[in-house]
C-alpha positions as CSV (number, residue, x, y, z in Angstrom):
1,X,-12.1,-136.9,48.1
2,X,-11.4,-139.0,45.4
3,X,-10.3,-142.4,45.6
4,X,-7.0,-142.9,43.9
5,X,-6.4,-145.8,40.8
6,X,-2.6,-145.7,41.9
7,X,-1.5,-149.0,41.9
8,X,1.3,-149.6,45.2
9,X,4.8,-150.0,43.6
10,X,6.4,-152.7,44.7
11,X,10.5,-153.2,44.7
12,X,12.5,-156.1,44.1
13,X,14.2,-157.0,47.0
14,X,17.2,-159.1,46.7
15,X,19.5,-160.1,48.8
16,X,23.1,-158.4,47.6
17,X,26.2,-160.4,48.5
18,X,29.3,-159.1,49.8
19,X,31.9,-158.3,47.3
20,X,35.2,-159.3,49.1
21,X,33.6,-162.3,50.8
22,X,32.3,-163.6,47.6
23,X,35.6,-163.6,45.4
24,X,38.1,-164.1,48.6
25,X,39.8,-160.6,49.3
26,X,40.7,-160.5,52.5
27,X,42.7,-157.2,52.2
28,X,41.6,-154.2,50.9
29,X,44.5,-152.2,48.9
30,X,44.0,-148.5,49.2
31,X,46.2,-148.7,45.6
32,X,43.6,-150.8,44.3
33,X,41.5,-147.4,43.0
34,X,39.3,-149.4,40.5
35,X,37.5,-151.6,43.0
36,X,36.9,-148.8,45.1
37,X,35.6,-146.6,42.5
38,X,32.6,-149.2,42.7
39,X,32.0,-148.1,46.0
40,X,31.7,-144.7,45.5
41,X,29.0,-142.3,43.7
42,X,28.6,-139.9,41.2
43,X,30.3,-137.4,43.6
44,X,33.1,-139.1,45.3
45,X,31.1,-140.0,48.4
46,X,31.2,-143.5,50.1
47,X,28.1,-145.4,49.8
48,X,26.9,-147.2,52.4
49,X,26.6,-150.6,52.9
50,X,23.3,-151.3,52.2
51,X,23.1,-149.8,49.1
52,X,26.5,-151.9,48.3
53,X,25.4,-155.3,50.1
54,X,29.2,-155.3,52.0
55,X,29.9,-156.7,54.7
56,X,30.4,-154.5,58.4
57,X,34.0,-155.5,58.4
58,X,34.8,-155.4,54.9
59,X,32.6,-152.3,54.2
60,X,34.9,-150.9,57.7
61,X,38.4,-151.7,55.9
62,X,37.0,-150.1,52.4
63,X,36.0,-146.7,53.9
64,X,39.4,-146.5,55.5
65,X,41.5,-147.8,52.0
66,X,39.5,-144.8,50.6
67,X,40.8,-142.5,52.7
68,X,44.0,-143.2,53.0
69,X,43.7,-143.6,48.8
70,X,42.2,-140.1,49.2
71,X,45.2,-138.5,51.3
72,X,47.7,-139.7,48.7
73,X,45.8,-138.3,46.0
74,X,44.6,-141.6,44.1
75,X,41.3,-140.7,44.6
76,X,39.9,-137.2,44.4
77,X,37.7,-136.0,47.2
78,X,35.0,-134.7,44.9
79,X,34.3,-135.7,41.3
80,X,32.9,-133.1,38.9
């Protein structure tokens, strides 16, 4: 076999912050749809919350908001 030049990647690893702890919010409005359209992707889908650096309990309250928001047709369930 040949021995490989590939050099190992290597990822920047920050430490992300949690949005609702960092500006004060201690409610989460399921009427607020542009905040939470920050927490979703491409497709509508929630995104976890390591991807989003949330808190547990905040990243808790913004998955229900966004389905209640979702139940009263704010936000759709899938985007195109």
């Amino acid at each position: 076999m040949k021995p490989t030049n590939k050099k190992p990647v290597q990822s920047v690893n920050r430490i992300k912050e949690c949005y609702f702890c960092i500006n004060g919010l201690t409610d989460i409005d399921y009427k607020d749809t542009r905040t939470m359209q920050k927490f979703l992707s491409g497709y509508g889908k929630i995104l976890p919350h390591r991807r989003t650096g949330n808190c547990i309990k905040h990243q808790r309250k913004l998955s229900l908001a966004i389905k209640r928001a979702r139940l009263m047709a704010l936000i759709p369930f899938v985007a195109k």
